[in-house]
C-alpha positions, 0 to 999 in steps of 0.5 A, spaced: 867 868 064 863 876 063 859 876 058 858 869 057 850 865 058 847 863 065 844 857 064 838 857 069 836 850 072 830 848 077 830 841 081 825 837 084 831 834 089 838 837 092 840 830 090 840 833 082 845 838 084 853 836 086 855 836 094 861 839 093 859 844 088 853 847 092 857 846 098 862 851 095 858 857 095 854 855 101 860 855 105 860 853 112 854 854 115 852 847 117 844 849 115 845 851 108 850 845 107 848 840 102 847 834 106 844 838 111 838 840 106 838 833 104 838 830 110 831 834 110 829 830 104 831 824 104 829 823 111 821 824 108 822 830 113 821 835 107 817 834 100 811 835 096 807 830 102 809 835 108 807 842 105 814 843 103 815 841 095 823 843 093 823 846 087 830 849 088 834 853 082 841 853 080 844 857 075 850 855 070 856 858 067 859 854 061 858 847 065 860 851 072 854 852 078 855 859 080 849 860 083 843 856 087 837 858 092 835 853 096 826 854 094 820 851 096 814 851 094 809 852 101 801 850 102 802 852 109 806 857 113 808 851 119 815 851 121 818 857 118 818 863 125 817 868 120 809 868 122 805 871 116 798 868 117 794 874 118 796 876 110 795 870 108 787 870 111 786 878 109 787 876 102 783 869 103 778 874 105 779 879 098 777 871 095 784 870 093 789 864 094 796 865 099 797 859 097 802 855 094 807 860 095 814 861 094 820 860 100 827 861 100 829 858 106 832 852 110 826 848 114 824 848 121 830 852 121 830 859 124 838 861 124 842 867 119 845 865 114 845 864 106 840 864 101 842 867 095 848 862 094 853 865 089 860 866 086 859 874 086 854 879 087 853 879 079 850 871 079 847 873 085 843 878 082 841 874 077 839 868 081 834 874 085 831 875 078 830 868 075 827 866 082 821 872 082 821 870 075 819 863 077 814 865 082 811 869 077 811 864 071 808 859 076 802 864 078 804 864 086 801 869 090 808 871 093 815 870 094 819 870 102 826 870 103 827 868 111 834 869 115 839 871 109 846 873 111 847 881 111 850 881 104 844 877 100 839 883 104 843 888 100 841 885 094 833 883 096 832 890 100 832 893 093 826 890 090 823 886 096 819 888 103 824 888 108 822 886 115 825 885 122 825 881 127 829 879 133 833 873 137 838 872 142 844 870 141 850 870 147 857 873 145 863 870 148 867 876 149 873 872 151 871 869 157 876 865 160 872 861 165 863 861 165 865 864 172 868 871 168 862 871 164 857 871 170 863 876 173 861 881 168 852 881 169 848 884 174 848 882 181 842 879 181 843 876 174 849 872 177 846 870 183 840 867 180 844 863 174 849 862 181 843 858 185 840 854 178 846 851 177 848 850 184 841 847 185 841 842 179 848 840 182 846 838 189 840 834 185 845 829 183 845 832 176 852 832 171 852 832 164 857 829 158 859 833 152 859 828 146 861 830 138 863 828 131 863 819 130 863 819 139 856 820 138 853 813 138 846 810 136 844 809 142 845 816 144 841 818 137 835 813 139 835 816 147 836 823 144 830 822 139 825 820 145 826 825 148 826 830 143 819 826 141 816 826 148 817 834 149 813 835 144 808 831 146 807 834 152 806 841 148 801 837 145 804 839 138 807 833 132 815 834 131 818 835 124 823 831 125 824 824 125 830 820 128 832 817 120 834 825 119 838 826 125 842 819 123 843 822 117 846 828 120 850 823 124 852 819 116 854 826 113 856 831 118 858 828 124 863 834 125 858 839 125 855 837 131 854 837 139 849 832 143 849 834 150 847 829 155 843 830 161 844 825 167 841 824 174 844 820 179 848 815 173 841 816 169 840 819 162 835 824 163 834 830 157 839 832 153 840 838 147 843 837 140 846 843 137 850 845 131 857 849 131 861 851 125 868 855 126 865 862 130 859 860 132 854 854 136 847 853 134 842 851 139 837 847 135 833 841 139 832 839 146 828 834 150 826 830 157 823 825 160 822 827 166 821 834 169 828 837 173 828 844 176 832 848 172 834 841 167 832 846 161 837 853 162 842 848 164 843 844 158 841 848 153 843 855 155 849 854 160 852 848 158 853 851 151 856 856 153 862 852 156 862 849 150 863 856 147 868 857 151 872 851 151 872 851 143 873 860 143 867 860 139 865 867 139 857 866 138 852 861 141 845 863 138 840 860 143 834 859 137 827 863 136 824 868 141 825 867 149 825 873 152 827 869 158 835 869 155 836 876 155 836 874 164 841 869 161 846 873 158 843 873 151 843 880 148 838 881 142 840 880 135 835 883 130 834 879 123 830 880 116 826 877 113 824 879 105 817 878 102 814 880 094 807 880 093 803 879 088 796 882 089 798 890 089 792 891 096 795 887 100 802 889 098 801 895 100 798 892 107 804 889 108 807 894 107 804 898 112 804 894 118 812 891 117 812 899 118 809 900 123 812 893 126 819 895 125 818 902 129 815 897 135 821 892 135 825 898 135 822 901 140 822 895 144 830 893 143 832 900 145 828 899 152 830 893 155 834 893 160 840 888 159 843 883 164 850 886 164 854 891 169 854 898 167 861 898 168 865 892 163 872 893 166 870 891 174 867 884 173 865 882 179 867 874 181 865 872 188 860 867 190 853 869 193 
């Protein structure tokens, strides 16, 4: 098919697009699936009311789609973890406008994966040219590519800015139980995790692990409830609402995990993540009631053994929180890729993600991580 014409398209809703055909250049990362993305959409989570407009772009080989990129149009920077606030009010200040600006992302979303969804790096290349070209069309102040996997970076970095950013993600290194895991951290490390959880089962708290079709309604509403009420309590609004969530249960049941926390027979909080073959994604967490150590139980711990118990290989915990890195969480850099319109600021960006990286990379080469020093004596006894 070389040489033949590519065909661009742009869509108001990824309901314009075809599930399997998207789906088969997404591969199986759950977030940039189609019913993920719409989901957000059909929801009322995502569209031109919530500062997020869709406005994705495809690209076509003789009635085939071989490229996509799921794009938005942003009015703000909510809900994206990449944090550029300070450029856009140094060019507000210059009396520019930031925004609308151009984002290619998976909302509310903070996970690698996926961005310029393609056949081959050559439609991927296109598909790179055609949405800066769209950004510059529309007269937009710039361009942000947020969590791309490593093979859409090697495409970005040659005309973007590229900046670093870092998580923290558990490895399962083949663990056969958790306590081989805690058998392989510092003794004081192991000891703390040791009383949390002991602590937390002594108070009478157990959990269930629900998956696929076993999660049932009631389960989404008490879940919803305490995703809400977590929220309240950091006075902040949730972006997402229970008819995404049942959306996901109708269209992806098997890329999902909900656990349950109860105390003495009463539900309590629970956790929802995601998972796909290799790896569990921590996502979202609530309760109605404060519980020592109820937190880093069922969002930490209780993944793990989920990660075990299926031999996934990776349990990303999510955005910031340097508190994982006591849990076994080991940092993980990301990128994140920008253009920008007005020369001055370009150039200031390009500055300061200087001087961040260099920062970053200092800090990551500091920390003191959880592990023994020598992996090949993991210690086992119980403090």
């Amino acid at each position: 098919m070389a040489g033949k014409a590519v065909e661009v398209r742009r869509h108001a809703s990824l309901a314009e697009l075809p599930r399997e055909a998207w789906n088969a250049l997404a591969g199986d990362t759950p977030f940039t699936r189609h019913e993920f993305l719409h989901a957000l959409e059909a929801s009322g989570c995502v569209g031109p009311d919530t500062g997020w407009d869709p406005c994705h772009l495809s690209l076509w080989q003789s009635g085939e789609l071989v490229a996509a990129a799921p794009l938005y149009r942003k009015f703000h920077s909510w809900g994206e973890y990449v944090f550029d606030w300070a450029w856009a009010e140094a060019l507000e200040k210059a009396g520019g406008r930031y925004y609308p600006k151009l984002l290619c992302a998976v909302p509310f979303t903070p996970v690698s994966g996926p961005r310029l969804l393609s056949k081959n790096a050559a439609f991927g290349g296109q598909l790179l040219q055609a949405v800066l070209q769209a950004a510059q069309e529309a007269g937009l102040s710039s361009f942000h590519c947020l969590f791309p996997r490593a093979e859409d970076l090697a495409l970005l970095e040659q005309q973007l800015l590229v900046r670093r950013g870092y998580q923290y993600h558990w490895h399962n290194e083949g663990y056969r139980d958790f306590a081989e895991f805690l058998g392989r951290l510092s003794h004081d490390k192991r000891k703390r995790i040791r009383q949390e959880r002991r602590k937390l089962f002594d108070a009478g708290c157990r959990f269930v692990h629900k998956t696929g079709r076993d999660i049932t309604e009631s389960d989404w509403l008490f879940f919803h409830r305490c995703y809400v009420q977590t929220y309240r309590q950091h006075r902040s609004t949730p972006y997402l609402n229970l008819d995404f969530f049942l959306h996901l249960s109708a269209e992806m049941p098997d890329s999902l995990l909900l656990i349950a926390a109860e105390r003495d027979g009463k539900p309590v909080g629970c956790a929802l993540d995601l998972f796909d073959h290799t790896t569990l994604y921590g996502r979202y967490w609530g309760t109605l009631e404060y519980v020592p150590g109820l937190h880093f139980e069922t969002s930490y711990y209780q993944g793990m053994e989920f990660c075990l118990q299926r031999g996934l290989a990776i349990f990303e915990g999510g955005a910031q929180g340097e508190h994982k890195l006591a849990r076994g969480f080991l940092p993980t850099v990301t990128h994140s890729a920008h253009w920008l319109a007005h020369a001055g600021l370009a150039h200031a960006v390009e500055e300061f993600v200087r001087r961040e990286g260099h920062a970053i990379g200092h800090y990551l080469d500091e920390l003191d991580g959880p592990y023994r020093k020598d992996p090949n004596h993991a210690d086992r006894s119980v403090e």
